[in-house]
C-alpha positions, 0 to 999 in steps of 0.5 A: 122288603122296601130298602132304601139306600143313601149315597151317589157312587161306584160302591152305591151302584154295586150295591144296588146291583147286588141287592136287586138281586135278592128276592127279599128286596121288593123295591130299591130307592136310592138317594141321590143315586145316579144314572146307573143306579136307576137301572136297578131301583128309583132314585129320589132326590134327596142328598145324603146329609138331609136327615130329616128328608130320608127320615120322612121319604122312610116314614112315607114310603114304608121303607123297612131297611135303610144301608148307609153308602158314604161316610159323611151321614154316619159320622154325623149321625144319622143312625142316631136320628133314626132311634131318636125318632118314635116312627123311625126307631124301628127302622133297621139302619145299617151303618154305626151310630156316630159314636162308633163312626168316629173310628173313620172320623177321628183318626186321633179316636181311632189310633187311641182306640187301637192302642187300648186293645193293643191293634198293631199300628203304627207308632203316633202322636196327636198334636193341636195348635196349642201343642205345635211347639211340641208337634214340631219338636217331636217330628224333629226326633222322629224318622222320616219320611213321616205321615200327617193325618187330619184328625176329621173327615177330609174328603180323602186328602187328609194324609200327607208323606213328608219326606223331609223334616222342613215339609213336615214342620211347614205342612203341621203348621199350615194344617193346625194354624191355617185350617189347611184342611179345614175344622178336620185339621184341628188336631193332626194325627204325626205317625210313623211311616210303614213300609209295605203293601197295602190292602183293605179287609173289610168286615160285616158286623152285628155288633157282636158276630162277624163276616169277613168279606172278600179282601181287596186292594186298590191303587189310589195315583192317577199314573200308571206305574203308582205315580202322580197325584193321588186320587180316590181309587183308580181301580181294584182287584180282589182277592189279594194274592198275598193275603193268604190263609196264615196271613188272614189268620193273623188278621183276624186274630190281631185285628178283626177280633180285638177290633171287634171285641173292644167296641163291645168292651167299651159299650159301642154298638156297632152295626155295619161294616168296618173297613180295615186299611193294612199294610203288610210288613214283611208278613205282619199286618198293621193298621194304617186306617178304619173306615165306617162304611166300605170303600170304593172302588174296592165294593166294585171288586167284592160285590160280585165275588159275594155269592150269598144274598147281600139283603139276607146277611143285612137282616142277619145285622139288623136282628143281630142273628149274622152268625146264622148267616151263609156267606159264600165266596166266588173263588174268581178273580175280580178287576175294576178298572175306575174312567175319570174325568179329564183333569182329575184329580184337578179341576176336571171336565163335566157334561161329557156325553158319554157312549158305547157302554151298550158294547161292553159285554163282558163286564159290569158297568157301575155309574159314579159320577154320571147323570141323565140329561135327556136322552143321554147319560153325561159325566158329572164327576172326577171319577164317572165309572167303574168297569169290573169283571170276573174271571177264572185268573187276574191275568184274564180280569185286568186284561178283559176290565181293561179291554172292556173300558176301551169301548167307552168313550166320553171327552177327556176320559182317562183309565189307568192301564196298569191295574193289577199288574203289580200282581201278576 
């Protein structure tokens, strides 16, 4: 098969690993891509959100499977310009239409979604700026701290903890009456604080069968010791200690299947992955989010605990047949440890040569935010790699993904060096 996948990331580059490994895949292109990801196929210069550019290099190139990586192209749209398109129609896309992708677009979609098909989720109200009168005299009635939630995609930094009533009716208002977040922050999501662990459990679904994949969790804050700004993900760690058999059972029975059973009640195909965002309450499983797509750097953490053959089960989607499929599971323990750039989660350093990956020998290297820029690989992102490793325990993961960022170098990198040990 010729399979092209869209995206630029630490989860693009798992996933070309992961699927370059598979016999069926003939060739690999990756769009945008990055300098990692060039190591496993070809990367093409055409963005994510150019629609009709992916659609004519799939009619030109014989494409026969596209995956969709990042968030922004699905809850747009772009499964649905596919079967808009005679040519491209045919052409499988893993990922939801936008329909279905509106469980990460729409966080108020999402929440009221959950309480139809009785999900347990945190208690919530969604307000707009017609209603902040309302929005401000709810939060007055309501415990703290409280979270506020951007309704559309906001890049990650839609979520705010407020841990003082004046915060909490100050940021509704700059969010509603000052696009503080953009046209995401129209309408605002008001949600009760859960108290807990989080993890993330994510799902490969068919529309109607499902996989469950390797659960992991990961650590959002720049510091160490969970403090600081947060970030998109400074490292990962799977499988989850305390997710285990009777907790995942009731996962799957309050979450997984209800979740899938509604989108089929409400005539919502949905093909691709769902990424479930928990927190565990004293042993009982809430949602705090979905996502359309998986995330990262959890992906850096799951694909190689994946034993089976990735393009396998994604042809079991796309002819809905995943039932059939074989997913086998690594007992072994994965850490990913993320490199950022100097001054993420600000304004950060870019241009950084980077060196010493060559001497990492014990991990995977998966590229985020990197380039070729002649000879040399430099950073262009916040966040610029994800070191993973497997072992036989966590302690011999976090410690040898921790020694194996320590061969790298590039100006102002920065890893947390904590990883894990939260864990242990």
């Amino acid at each position: 098969m010729n399979i092209m996948l869209l995206g630029s990331g630490g989860r693009e580059s798992a996933f070309a690993w992961k699927l370059t490994q598979s016999t069926k895949c003939t060739k690999l292109f990756i769009a945008p891509g990055n300098a990692g990801t060039s190591q496993y196929g070809t990367n093409v210069n055409i963005k994510a959100m150019d629609f009709e550019g992916i659609g004519n290099f799939v009619k030109d190139n014989a494409i026969d499977l596209v995956l969709v990586g990042p968030e922004e192209p699905l809850v747009k749209g772009i499964h649905d310009f596919f079967l808009a398109d005679e040519q491209l129609k045919s052409v499988p896309v893993i990922g939801p239409q936008q329909e279905g992708a509106q469980l990460e677009g729409s966080k108020d979609f999402s929440k009221e979604f959950m309480f139809r098909h009785n999900i347990p989720t945190a208690a919530s109200r969604t307000f707009t700026k017609e209603t902040l009168h309302d929005g401000l005299e709810y939060l007055a009635t309501a415990g703290l701290p409280i979270v506020l939630k951007a309704d559309g995609l906001a890049a990650g930094k839609g979520v705010l903890i407020c841990l003082t009533l004046e915060e909490a009716q100050q940021e509704l208002t700059e969010m509603l009456t000052e696009a503080k977040f953009g046209e995401a922050s129209s309408k605002v999501v008001i949600e009760q604080f859960l108290q807990g662990i989080e993890l993330s459990v994510f799902v490969l679904s068919d529309g109607s069968n499902y996989k469950i994949l390797p659960e992991a969790k990961d650590y959002k804050r720049i510091g160490e010791g969970d403090t600081g700004l947060n970030t998109g993900g400074m490292g990962s760690v799977s499988p989850v200690p305390f997710a285990d058999a009777d907790f995942m059972q009731k996962v799957t029975d309050r979450v997984i299947t209800p979740t899938i059973e509604g989108l089929k009640k409400e005539n919502i195909p949905y093909k691709g992955f769902i990424f479930i965002g928990l927190m565990n309450c004293e042993g009982e499983p809430y949602v705090i989010e979905y996502n359309c797509r998986m995330g990262d750097p959890e992906t850096e953490s799951v694909m190689p605990r994946i034993e089976s053959d990735l393009v396998d089960l994604l042809i079991g989607v796309a002819e809905g047949n995943l039932d059939e499929k074989e997913l086998i599971i690594s007992d072994k323990i994965a850490a990913t440890v993320v490199c950022v750039a100097g001054g993420y989660p600000g304004e950060y350093l870019k241009n950084k040569v980077i060196t010493g990956t060559e001497n990492v020998r014990e991990s995977h290297v998966f590229h985020a935010g990197t380039a070729i820029q002649g000879e040399d690989v430099i950073t262009t992102g916040g966040r610029v790699l994800a070191i993973t490793t497997l072992q036989d325990n966590l302690f011999d993961a976090l410690q040898q993904a921790t020694a194996d960022a320590s061969r790298i170098y590039y100006d102002g990198m920065y890893f947390r060096k904590d990883i894990g040990f939260d864990l242990l």
